[in-house]
PLY file of the C-alpha trace (Angstrom):
ply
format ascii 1.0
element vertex 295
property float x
property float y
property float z
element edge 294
property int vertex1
property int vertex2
end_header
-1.91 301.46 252.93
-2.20 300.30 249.17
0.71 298.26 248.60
3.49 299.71 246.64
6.98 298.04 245.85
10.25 299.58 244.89
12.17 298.63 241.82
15.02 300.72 242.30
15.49 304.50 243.53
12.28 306.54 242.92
10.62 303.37 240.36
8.11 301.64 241.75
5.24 299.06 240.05
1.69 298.34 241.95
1.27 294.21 241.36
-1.51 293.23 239.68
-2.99 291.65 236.14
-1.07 294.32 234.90
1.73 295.76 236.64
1.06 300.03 237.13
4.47 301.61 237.23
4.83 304.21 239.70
7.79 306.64 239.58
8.78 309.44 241.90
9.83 312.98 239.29
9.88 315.32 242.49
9.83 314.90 246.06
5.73 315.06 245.95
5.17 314.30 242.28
5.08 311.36 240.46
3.71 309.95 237.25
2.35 306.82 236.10
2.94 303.99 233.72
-0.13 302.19 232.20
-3.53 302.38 234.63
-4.56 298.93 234.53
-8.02 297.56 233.81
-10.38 299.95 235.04
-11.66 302.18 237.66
-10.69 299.97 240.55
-7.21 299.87 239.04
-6.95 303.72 238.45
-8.61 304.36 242.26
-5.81 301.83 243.06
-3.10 303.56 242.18
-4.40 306.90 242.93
-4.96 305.74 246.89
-1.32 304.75 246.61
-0.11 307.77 245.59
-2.41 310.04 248.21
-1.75 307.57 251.14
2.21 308.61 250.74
1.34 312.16 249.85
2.12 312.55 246.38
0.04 313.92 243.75
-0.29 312.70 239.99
1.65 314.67 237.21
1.07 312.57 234.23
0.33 308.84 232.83
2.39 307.63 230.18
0.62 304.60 228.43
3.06 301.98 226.60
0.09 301.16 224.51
-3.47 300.86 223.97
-4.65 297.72 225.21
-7.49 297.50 227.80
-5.99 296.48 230.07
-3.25 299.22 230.30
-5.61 302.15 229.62
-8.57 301.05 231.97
-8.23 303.36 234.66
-7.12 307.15 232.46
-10.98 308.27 232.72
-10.74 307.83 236.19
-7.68 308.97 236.76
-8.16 311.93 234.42
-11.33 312.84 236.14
-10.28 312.55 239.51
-7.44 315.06 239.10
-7.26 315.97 235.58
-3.73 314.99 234.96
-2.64 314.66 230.91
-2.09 311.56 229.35
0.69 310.56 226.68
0.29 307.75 224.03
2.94 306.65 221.50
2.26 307.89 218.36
-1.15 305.62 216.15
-1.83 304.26 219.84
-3.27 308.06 220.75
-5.98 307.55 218.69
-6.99 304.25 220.07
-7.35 306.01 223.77
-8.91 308.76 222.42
-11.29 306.15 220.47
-11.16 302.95 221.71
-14.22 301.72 219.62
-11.58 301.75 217.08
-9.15 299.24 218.65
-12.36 296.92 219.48
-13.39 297.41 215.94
-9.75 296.53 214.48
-9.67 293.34 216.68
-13.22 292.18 215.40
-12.41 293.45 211.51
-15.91 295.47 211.29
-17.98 297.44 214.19
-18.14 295.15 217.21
-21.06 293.71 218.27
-22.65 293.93 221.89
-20.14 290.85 223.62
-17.43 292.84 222.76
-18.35 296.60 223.82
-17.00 295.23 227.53
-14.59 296.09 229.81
-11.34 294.10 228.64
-11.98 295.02 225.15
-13.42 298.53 225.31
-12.08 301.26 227.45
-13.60 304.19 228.39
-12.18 307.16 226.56
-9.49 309.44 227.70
-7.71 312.62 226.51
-4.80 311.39 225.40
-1.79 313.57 223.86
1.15 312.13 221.56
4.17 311.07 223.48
7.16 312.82 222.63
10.25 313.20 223.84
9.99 316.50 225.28
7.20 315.37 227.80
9.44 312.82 229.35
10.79 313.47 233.26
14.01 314.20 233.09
16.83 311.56 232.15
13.89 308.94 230.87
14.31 307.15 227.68
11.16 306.12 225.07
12.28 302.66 223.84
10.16 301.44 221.35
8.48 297.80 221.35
6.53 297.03 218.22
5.15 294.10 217.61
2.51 293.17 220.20
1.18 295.95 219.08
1.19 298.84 216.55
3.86 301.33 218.41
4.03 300.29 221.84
7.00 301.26 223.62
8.45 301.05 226.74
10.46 302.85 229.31
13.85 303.04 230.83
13.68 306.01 233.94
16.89 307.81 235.24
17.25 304.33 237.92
17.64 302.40 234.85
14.27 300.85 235.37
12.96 299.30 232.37
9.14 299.18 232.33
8.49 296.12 229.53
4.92 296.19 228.87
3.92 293.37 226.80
7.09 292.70 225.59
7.38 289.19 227.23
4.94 287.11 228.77
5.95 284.44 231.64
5.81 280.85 231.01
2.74 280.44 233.09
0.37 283.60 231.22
1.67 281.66 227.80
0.07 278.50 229.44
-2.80 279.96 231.08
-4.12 282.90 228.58
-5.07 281.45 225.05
-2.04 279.57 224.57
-1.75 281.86 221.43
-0.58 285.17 222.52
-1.87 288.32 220.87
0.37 289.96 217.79
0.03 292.05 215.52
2.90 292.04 213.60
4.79 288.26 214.12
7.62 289.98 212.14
8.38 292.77 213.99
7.70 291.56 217.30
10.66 288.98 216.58
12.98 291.72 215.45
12.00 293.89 218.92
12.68 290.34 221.11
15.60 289.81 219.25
17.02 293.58 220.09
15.44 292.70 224.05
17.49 289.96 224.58
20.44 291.66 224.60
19.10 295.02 226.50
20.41 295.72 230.26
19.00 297.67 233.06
19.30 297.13 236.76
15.83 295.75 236.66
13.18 294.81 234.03
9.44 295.45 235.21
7.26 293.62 232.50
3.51 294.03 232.82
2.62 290.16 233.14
5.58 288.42 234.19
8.05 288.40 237.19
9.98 291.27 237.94
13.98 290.33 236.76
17.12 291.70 236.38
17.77 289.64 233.60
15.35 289.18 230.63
17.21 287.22 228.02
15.90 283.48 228.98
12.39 284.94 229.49
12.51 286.70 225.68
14.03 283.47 224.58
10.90 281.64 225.09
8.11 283.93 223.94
10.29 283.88 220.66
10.21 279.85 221.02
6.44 280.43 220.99
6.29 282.45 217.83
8.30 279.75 216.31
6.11 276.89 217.73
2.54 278.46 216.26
4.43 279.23 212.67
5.26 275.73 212.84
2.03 274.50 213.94
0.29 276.53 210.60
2.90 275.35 208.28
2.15 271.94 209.14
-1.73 272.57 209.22
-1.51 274.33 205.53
-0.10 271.61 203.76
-3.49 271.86 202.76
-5.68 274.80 201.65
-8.14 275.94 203.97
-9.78 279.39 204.67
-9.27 280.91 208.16
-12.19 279.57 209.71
-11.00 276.25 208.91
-7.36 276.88 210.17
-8.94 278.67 213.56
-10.76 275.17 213.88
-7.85 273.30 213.48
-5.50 275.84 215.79
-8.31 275.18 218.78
-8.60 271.66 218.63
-4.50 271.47 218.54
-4.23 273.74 221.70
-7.02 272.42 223.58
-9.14 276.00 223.46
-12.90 276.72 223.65
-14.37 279.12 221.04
-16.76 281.68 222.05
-16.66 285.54 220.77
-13.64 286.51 222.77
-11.24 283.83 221.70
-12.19 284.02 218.49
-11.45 287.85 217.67
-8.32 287.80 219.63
-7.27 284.33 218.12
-8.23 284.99 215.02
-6.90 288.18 215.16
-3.37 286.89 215.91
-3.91 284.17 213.52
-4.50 286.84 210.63
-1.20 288.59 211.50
1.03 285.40 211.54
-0.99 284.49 207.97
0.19 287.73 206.91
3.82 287.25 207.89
4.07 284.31 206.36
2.92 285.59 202.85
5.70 288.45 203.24
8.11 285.69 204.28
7.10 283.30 201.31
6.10 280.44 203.06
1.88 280.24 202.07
-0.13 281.95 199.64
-3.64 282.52 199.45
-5.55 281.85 196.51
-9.42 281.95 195.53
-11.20 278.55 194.96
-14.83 278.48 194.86
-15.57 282.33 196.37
-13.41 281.07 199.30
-10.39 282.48 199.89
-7.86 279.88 200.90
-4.30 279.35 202.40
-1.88 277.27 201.22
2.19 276.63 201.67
4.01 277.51 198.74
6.26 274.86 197.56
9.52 274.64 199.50
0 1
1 2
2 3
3 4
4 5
5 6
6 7
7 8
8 9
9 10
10 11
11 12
12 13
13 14
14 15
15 16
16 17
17 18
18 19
19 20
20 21
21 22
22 23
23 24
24 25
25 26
26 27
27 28
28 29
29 30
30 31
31 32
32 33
33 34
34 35
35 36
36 37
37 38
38 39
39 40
40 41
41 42
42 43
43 44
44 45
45 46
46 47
47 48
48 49
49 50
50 51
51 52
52 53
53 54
54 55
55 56
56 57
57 58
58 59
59 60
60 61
61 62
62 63
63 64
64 65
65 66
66 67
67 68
68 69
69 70
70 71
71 72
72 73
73 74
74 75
75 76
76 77
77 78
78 79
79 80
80 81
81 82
82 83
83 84
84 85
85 86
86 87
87 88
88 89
89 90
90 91
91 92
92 93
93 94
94 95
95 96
96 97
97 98
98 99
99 100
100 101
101 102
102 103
103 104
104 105
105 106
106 107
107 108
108 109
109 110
110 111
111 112
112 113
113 114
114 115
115 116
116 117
117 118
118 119
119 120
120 121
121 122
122 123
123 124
124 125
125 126
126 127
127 128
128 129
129 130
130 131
131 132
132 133
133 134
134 135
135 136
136 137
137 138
138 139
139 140
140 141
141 142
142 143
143 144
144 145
145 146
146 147
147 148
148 149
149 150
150 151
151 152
152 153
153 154
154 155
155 156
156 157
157 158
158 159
159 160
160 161
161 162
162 163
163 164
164 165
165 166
166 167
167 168
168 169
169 170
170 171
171 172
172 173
173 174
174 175
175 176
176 177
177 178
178 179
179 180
180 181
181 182
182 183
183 184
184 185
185 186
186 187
187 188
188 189
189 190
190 191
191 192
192 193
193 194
194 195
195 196
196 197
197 198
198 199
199 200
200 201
201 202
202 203
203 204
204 205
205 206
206 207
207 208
208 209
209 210
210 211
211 212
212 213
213 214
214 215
215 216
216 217
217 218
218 219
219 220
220 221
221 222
222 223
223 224
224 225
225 226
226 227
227 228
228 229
229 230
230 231
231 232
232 233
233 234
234 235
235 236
236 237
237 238
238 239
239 240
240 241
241 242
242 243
243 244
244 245
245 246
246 247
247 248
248 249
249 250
250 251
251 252
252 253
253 254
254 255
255 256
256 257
257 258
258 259
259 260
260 261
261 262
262 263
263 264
264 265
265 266
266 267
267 268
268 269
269 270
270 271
271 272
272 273
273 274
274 275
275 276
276 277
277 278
278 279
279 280
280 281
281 282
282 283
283 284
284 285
285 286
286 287
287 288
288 289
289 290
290 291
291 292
292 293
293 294
């Protein structure tokens, strides 16, 4: 039987890259959080849902990333249950090109119409409040991403997302974990550390009934890369030229991957820092160029 493990009550999660929350509405129903990769992660959950004779009512994404939308064209084929999406993330299900062509800045060439950066596309509907199983709260998470949110179900089981990463996927991923909005994500961690719940399920760290040391260091991170560009744009150098710099500092390897979802990240913690006054860009020779401002 597919291994399934209890959070609390009628919450469950399916371990894996990225945890698939599983929660019990009725005494045969239940619905899903996120779908993992791809169709071995959607057959995954679906077996481990059958194998205790349930049946799939609905799967609520937290957001739009790859992995967390992989396996809703399986899932939605297989038994043609409807699929909710916070708000601008719908549109990504519904189209992922457009996610893969937001991460690359212009339509994505071939090494990036794969798997972990293109899902296959789903019917997705906008999550609302109304859809929700009764006595489950929407708790929005932005930051990572555009409107990704999380959930809090009637056992006070918080499913996290990508809210926090652990100390080891910080180490072991790119070192520079994906934003969108530096900003914003330090204003959600900020309002995380001081959330409670009888458990926290994030999607790639250790399951915890206590999250405030864990959100403590994936702000330490943020702080750590702003640093680390401050001290590289005491110069002015055009993003190329600070990506070069970045990957040499943390040890990384470019190829196509790492440098859309580096640069990427990169881009938004430029941008943060403009609103924020710290750099400012300015155009020197048809190259557009970063710089600190003068403290």
């Amino acid at each position: 039987m597919e291994e399934l493990i209890q959070a609390k009550g009628n919450s469950y999660y399916l371990p894996g890259i990225t945890k698939i929350g599983v929660v019990k509405t009725a005494e045969d129903k239940v619905v899903l959080i996120d779908s993992g990769l791809d169709d071995d992660d959607g057959a995954r959950a679906l077996r481990a849902i059958t194998e205790r004779g349930w049946s799939l009512q609905a799967v609520f994404n937290t957001h739009s990333h790859a992995d967390h939308i992989g396996g809703n064209a399986y899932l939605q084929k297989e038994t043609g249950c409807p699929i909710y999406v916070p708000d601008l993330e719908c549109d990504f299900v519904n189209h992922p090109i457009l996610e893969t062509s937001f991460f690359y800045g212009g339509f994505p060439p071939m090494g990036l119409r794969r798997q972990v950066f293109l899902a296959e596309e789903s019917r997705a509907l906008p999550l609302t409040k109304d859809v929700l199983p009764e006595g489950w709260e929407i708790l929005p998470f932005p930051g990572h991403w555009f409107n990704m949110a999380g959930f809090r179900t009637a056992d006070d089981v918080v499913y996290l997302a990508d809210l926090v990463l652990s100390e080891q996927a910080m180490a072991r991923r790119s070192k520079i974990p994906y934003l969108v909005d530096a900003g914003a994500y330090l204003e959600t961690l900020e309002t995380a550390r001081h959330m409670q719940a009888a458990l926290f399920v994030p999607g790639h760290a250790d399951v915890t009934a206590d999250i405030s040391e864990l959100v403590q260091k994936n702000m330490d991170k943020i702080y750590e890369i702003r640093d680390c560009l401050l001290e590289i744009l005491k110069q002015p150098l055009s993003v190329d030229q600070i990506l070069q710099k970045v990957f040499r500092k943390y040890g990384l390897l470019m190829d196509l991957a790492q440098y859309v979802l580096i640069g990427s990240t990169i881009r938004s913690y430029l941008a943060w820092l403009e609103a924020e006054g710290k750099i400012r860009y300015i155009s020197r020779d048809n190259l557009l160029l970063w710089v600190r401002t003068k403290q």
